[in-house]
N, CA and C atoms as a LAMMPS dump frame, in Angstrom:
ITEM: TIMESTEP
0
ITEM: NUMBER OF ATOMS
459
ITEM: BOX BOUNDS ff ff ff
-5.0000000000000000e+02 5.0000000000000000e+02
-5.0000000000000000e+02 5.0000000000000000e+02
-5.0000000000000000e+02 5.0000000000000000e+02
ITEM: ATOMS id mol type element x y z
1 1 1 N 8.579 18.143 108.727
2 1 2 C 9.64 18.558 107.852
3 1 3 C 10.253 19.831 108.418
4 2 1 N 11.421 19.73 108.918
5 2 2 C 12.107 20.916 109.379
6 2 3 C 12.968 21.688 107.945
7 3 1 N 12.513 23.059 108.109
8 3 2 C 13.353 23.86 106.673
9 3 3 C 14.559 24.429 107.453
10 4 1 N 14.787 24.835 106.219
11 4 2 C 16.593 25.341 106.578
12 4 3 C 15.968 27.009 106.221
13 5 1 N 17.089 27.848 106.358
14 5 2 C 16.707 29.378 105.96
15 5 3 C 16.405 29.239 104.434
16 6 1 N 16.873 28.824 103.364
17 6 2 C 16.4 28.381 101.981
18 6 3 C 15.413 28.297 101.579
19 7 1 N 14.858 27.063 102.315
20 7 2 C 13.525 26.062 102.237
21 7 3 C 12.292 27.533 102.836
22 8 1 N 12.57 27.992 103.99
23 8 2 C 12.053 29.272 104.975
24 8 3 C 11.561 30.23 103.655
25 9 1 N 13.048 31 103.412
26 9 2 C 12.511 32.145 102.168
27 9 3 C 11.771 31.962 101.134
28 10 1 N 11.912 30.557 100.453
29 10 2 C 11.08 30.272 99.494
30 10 3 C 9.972 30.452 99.795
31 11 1 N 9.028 29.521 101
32 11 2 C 7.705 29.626 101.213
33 11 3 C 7.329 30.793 101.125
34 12 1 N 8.097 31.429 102.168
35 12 2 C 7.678 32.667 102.558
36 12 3 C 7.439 33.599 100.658
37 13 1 N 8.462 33.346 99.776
38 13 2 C 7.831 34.143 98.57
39 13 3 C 6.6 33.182 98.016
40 14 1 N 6.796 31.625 98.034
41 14 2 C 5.179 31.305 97.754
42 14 3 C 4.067 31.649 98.261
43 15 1 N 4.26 32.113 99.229
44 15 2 C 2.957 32.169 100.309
45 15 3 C 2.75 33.815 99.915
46 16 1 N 3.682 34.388 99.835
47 16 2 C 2.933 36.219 99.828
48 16 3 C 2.916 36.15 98.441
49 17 1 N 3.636 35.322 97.227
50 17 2 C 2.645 35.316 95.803
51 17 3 C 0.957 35.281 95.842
52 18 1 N 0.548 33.841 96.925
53 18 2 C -0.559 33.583 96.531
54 18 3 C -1.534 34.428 97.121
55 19 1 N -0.743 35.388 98.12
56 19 2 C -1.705 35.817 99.046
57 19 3 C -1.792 37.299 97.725
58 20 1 N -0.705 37.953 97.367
59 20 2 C -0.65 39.122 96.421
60 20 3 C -1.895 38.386 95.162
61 21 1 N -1.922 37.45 94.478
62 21 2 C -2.392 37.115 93.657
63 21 3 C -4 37.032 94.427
64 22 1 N -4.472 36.415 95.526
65 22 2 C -5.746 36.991 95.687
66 22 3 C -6.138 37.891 95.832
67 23 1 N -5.15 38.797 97.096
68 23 2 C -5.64 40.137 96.962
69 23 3 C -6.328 41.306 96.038
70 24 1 N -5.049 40.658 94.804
71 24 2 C -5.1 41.458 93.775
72 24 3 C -6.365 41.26 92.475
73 25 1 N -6.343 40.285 93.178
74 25 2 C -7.558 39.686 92.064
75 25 3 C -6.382 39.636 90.864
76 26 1 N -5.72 38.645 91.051
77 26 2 C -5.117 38.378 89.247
78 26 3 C -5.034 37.267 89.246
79 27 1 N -5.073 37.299 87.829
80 27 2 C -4.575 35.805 87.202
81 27 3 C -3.114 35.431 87.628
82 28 1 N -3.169 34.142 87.186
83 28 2 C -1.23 33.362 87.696
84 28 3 C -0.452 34.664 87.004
85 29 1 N -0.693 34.115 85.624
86 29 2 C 0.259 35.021 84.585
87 29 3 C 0.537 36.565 84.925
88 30 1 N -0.938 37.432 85.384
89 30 2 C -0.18 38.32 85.187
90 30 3 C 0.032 38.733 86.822
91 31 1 N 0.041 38.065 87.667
92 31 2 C 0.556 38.404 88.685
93 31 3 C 2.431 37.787 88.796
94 32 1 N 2.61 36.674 87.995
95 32 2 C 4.107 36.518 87.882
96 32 3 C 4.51 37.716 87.37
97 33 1 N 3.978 37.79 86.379
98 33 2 C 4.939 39.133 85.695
99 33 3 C 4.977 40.65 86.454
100 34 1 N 4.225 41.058 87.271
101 34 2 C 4.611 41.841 88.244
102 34 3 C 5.696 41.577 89.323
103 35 1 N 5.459 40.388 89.677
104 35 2 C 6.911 39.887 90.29
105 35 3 C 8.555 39.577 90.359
106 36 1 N 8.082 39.306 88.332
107 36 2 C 9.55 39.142 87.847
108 36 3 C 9.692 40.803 87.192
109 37 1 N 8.627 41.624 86.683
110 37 2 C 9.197 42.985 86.289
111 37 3 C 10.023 43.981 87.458
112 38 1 N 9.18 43.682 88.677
113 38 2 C 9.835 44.679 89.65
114 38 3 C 10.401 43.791 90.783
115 39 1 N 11.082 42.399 90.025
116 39 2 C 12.034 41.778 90.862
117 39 3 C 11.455 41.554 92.546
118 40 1 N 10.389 41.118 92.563
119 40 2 C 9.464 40.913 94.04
120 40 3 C 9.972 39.92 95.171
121 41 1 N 10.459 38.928 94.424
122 41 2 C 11.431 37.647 95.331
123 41 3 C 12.621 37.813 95.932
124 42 1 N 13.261 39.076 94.726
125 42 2 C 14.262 39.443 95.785
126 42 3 C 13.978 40.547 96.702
127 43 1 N 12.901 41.567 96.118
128 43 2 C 13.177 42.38 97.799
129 43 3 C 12.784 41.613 98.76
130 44 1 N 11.824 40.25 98.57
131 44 2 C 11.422 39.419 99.766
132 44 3 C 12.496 38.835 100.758
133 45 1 N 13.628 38.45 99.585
134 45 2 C 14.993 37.933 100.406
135 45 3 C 15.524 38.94 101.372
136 46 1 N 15.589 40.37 100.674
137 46 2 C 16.252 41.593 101.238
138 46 3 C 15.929 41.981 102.743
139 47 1 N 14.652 41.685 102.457
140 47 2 C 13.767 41.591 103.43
141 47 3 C 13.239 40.609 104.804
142 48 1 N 14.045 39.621 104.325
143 48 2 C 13.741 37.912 105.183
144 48 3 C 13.423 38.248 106.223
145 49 1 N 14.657 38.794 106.795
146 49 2 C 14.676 38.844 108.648
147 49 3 C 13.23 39.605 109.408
148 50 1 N 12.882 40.721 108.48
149 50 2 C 12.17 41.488 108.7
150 50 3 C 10.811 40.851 108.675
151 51 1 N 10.905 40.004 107.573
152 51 2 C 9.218 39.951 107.008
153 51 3 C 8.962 38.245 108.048
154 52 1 N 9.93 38.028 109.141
155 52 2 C 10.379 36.466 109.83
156 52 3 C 9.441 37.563 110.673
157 53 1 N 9.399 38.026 111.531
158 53 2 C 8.364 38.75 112.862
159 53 3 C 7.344 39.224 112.377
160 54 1 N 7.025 39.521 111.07
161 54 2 C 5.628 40.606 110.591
162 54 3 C 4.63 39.246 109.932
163 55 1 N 3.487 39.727 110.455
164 55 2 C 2.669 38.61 109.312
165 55 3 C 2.298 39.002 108.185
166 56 1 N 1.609 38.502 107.731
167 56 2 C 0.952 38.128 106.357
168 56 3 C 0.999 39.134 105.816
169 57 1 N -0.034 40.096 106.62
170 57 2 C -0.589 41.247 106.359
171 57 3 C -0.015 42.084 106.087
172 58 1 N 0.821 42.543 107.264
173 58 2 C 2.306 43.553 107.079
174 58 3 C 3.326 42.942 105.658
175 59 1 N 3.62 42.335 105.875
176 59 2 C 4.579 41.761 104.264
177 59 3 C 4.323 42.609 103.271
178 60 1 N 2.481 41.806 103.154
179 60 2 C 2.244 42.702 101.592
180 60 3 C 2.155 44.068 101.627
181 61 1 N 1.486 44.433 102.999
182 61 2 C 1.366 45.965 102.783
183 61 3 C 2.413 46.458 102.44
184 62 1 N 3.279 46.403 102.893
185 62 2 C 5.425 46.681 102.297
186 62 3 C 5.694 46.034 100.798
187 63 1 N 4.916 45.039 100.271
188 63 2 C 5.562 44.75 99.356
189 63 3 C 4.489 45.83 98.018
190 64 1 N 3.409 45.943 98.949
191 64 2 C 2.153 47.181 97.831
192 64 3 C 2.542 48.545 97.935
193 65 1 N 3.627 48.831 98.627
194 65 2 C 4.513 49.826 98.79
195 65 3 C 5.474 50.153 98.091
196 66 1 N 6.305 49.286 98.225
197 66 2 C 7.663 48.854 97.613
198 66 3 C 6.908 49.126 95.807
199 67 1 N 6.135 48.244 95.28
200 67 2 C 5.959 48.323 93.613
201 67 3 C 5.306 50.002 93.818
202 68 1 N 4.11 50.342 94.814
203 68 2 C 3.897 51.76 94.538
204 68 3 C 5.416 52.512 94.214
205 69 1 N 6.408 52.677 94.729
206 69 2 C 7.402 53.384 94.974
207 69 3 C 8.207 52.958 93.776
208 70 1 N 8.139 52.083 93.414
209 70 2 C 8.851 51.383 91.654
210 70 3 C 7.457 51.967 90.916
211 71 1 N 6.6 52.149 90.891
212 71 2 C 5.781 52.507 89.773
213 71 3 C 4.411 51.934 89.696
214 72 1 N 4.69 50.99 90.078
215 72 2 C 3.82 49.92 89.444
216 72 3 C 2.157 50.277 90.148
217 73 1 N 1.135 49.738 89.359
218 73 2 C -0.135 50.283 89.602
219 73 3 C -1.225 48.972 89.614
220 74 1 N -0.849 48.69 91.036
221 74 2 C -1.247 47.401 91.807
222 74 3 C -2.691 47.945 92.332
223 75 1 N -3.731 47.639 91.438
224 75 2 C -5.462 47.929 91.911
225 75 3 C -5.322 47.224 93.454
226 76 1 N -5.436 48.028 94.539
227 76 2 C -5.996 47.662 95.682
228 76 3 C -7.435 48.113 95.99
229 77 1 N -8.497 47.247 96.017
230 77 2 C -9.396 48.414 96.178
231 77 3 C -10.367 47.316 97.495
232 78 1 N -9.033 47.554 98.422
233 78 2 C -9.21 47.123 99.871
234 78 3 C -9.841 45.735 99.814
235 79 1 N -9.657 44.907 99.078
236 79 2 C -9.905 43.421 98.46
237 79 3 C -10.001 43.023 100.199
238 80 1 N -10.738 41.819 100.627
239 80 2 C -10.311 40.899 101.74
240 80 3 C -9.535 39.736 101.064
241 81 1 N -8.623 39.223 101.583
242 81 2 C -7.989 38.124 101.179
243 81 3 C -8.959 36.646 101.81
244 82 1 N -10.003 36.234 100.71
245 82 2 C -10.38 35.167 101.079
246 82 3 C -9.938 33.952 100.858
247 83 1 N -9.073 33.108 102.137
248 83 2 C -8.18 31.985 101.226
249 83 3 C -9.225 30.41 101.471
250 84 1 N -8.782 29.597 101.037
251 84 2 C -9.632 28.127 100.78
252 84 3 C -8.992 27.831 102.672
253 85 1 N -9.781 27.077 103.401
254 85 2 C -9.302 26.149 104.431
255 85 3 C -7.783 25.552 104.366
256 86 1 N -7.641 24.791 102.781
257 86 2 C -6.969 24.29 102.853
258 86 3 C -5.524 25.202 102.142
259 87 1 N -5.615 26.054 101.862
260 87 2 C -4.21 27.169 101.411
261 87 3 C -3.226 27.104 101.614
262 88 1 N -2.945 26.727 103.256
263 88 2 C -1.524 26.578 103.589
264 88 3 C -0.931 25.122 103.282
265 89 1 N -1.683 24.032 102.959
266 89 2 C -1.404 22.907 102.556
267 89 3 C -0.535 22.961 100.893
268 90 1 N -1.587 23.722 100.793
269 90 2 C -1.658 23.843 98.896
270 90 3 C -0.554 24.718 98.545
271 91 1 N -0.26 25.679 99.347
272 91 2 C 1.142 26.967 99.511
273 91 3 C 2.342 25.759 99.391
274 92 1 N 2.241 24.55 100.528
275 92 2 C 3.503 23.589 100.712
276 92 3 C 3.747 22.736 99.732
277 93 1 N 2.844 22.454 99.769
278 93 2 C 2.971 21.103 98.072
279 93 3 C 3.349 21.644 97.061
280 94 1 N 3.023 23.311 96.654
281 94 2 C 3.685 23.583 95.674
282 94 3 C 4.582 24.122 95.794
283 95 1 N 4.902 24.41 96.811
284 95 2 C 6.511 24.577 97.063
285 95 3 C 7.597 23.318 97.218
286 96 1 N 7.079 22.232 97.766
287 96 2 C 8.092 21.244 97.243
288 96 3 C 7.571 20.755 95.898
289 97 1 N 6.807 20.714 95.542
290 97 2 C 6.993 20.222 94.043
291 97 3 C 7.454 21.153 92.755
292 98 1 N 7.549 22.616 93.411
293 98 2 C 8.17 22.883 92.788
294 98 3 C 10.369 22.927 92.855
295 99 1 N 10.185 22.529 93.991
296 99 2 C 11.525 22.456 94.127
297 99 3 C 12.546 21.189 93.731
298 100 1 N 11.489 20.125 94.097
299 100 2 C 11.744 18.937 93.104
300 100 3 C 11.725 18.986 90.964
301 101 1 N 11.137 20.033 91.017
302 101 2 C 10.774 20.685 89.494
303 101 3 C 12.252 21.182 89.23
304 102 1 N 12.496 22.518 90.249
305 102 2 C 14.009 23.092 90.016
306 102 3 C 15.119 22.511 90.024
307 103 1 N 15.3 21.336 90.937
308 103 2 C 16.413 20.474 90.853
309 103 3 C 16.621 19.813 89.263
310 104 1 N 15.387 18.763 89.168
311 104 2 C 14.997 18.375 88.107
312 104 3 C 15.833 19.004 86.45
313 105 1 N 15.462 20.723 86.369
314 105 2 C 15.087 21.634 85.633
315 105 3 C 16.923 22.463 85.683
316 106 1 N 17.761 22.173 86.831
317 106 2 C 18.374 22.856 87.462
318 106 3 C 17.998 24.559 87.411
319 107 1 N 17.113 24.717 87.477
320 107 2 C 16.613 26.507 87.518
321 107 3 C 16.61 26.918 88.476
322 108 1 N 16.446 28.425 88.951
323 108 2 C 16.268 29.002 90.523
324 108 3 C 14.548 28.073 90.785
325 109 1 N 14.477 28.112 92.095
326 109 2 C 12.934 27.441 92.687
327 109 3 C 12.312 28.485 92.404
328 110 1 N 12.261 30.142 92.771
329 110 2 C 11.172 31.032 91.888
330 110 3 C 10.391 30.501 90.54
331 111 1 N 11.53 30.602 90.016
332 111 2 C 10.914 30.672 88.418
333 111 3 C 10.062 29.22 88.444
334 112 1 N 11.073 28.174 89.176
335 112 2 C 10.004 26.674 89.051
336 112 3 C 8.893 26.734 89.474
337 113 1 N 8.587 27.513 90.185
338 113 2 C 7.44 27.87 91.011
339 113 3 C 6.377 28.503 89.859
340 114 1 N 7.31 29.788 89.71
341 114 2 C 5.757 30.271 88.385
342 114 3 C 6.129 29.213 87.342
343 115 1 N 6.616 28.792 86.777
344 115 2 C 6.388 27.715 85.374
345 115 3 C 5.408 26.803 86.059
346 116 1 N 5.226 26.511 87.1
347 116 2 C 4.349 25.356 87.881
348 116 3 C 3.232 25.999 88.211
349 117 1 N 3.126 27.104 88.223
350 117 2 C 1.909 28.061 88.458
351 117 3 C 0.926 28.187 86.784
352 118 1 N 1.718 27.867 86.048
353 118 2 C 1.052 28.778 84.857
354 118 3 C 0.393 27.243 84.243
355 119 1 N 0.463 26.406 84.931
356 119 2 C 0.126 24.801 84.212
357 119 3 C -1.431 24.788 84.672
358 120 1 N -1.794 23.207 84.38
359 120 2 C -2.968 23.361 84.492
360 120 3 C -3.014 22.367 85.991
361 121 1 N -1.796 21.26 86.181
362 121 2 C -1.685 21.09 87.655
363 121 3 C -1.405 22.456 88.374
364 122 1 N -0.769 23.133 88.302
365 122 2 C -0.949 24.408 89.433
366 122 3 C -1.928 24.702 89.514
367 123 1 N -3.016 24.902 88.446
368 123 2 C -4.462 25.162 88.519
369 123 3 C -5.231 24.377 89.297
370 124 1 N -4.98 23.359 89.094
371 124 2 C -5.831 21.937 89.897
372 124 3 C -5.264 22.364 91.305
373 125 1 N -4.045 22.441 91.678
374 125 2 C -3.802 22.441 93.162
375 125 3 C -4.361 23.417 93.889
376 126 1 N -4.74 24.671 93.259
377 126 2 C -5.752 25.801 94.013
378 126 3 C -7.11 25.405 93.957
379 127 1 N -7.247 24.424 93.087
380 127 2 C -8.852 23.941 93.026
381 127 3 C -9.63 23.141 94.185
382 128 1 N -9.543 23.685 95.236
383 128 2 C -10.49 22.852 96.319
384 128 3 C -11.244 21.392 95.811
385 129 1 N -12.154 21.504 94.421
386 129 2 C -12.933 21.239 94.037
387 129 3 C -12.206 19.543 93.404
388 130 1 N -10.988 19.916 92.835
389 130 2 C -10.084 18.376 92.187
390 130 3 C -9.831 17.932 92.729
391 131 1 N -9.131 18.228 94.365
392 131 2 C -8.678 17.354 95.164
393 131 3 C -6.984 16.8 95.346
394 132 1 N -6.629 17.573 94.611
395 132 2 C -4.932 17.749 94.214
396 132 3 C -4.767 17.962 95.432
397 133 1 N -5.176 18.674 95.698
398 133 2 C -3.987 18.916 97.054
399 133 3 C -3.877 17.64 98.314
400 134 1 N -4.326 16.619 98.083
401 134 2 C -4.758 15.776 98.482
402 134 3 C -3.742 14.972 98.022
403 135 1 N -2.981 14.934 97.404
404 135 2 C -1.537 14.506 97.033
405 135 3 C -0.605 14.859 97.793
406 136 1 N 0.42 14.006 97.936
407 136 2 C 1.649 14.514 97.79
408 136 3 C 2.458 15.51 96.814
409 137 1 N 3.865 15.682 96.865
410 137 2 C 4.619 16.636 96.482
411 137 3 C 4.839 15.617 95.399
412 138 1 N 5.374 14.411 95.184
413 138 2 C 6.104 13.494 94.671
414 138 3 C 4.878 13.866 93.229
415 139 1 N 3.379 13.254 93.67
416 139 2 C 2.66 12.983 92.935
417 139 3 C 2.275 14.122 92.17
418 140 1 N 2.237 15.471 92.396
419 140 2 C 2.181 16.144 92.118
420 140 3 C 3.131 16.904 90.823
421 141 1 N 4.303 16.897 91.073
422 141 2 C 4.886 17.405 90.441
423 141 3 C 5.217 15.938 89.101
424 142 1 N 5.066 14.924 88.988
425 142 2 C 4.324 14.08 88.331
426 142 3 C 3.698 13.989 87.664
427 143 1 N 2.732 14.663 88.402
428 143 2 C 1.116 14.991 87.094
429 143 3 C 1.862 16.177 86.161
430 144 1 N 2.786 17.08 86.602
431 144 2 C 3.371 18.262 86.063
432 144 3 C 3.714 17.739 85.089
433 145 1 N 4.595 16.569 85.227
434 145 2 C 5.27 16.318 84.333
435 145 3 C 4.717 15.687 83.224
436 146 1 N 3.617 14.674 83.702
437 146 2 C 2.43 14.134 82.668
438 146 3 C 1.845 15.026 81.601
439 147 1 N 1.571 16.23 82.113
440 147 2 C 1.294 17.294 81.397
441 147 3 C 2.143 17.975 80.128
442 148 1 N 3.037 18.253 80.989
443 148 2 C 4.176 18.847 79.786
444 148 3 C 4.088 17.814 79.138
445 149 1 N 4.669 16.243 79.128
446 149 2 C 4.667 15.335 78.51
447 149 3 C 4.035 15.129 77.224
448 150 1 N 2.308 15.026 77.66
449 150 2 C 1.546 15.334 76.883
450 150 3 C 0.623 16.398 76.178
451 151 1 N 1.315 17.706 75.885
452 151 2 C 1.633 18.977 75.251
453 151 3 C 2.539 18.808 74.549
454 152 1 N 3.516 18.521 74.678
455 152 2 C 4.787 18.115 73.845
456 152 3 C 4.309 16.978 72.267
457 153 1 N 3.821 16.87 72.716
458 153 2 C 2.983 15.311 71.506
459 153 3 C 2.529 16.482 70.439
């Protein structure tokens, strides 16, 4: 699957969510809401070109900067980021299923992203243990919908 610069920035904010959210040791919830309070997706955009040559590492350290310098009081207490084998799989699937979500939804893909985060398929897809990620995008965002579906009842 070849991305366009679009398809590019998105990951790139899925991927330093999940990596901020281990680091940080937080939950989905309240690591979205640090993201949407001090607007995190867009300094990521602001940032694209820059954060396109720096890895992982460098990103967040700039982005644990960036909220220091807004305020915000992000516990680092030199965490290792331990991710599953399979992470970068699980980073992609929920990035197209959530983008199939946003079309769907017509919403920005951020926000589809955390509404897809705060479910209990987003839960399953970090779960090594369910085997979600072992899906497709299609199927996935599917079960999303199975869900809401049946919550709604």
């Amino acid at each position: 699957m070849a991305f366009n610069q679009e398809d590019n920035l998105f990951f790139m904010q899925v991927r330093l969510f999940r990596l901020a959210q281990i680091r940080w040791n937080l939950e989905v919830a309240d690591c979205i809401d640090i993201f949407e309070k001090y607007e995190v997706n867009d300094y990521i955009e602001a940032c694209y070109e820059e954060y396109n040559v720096q890895g992982d590492e460098a990103n967040l350290d700039d982005i644990e900067k960036y909220l220091y310098n807004k305020g915000a009081n992000i516990l680092k207490e030199g965490n290792i980021i331990k991710i599953s084998r399979f992470e970068y799989s699980m980073e992609l699937l929920a990035m197209d299923a959530s983008m199939n979500l946003a079309e769907e939804m017509k919403i920005p893909r951020p926000k589809a992203f955390f509404i897809f985060m705060k479910s209990e398929t987003g839960d399953m897809l970090f779960n090594e243990d369910t085997d979600m990620w072992m899906n497709g995008p299609d199927y996935i965002a599917d079960e999303y919908r199975r869900e809401m579906k049946a919550k709604s009842k």
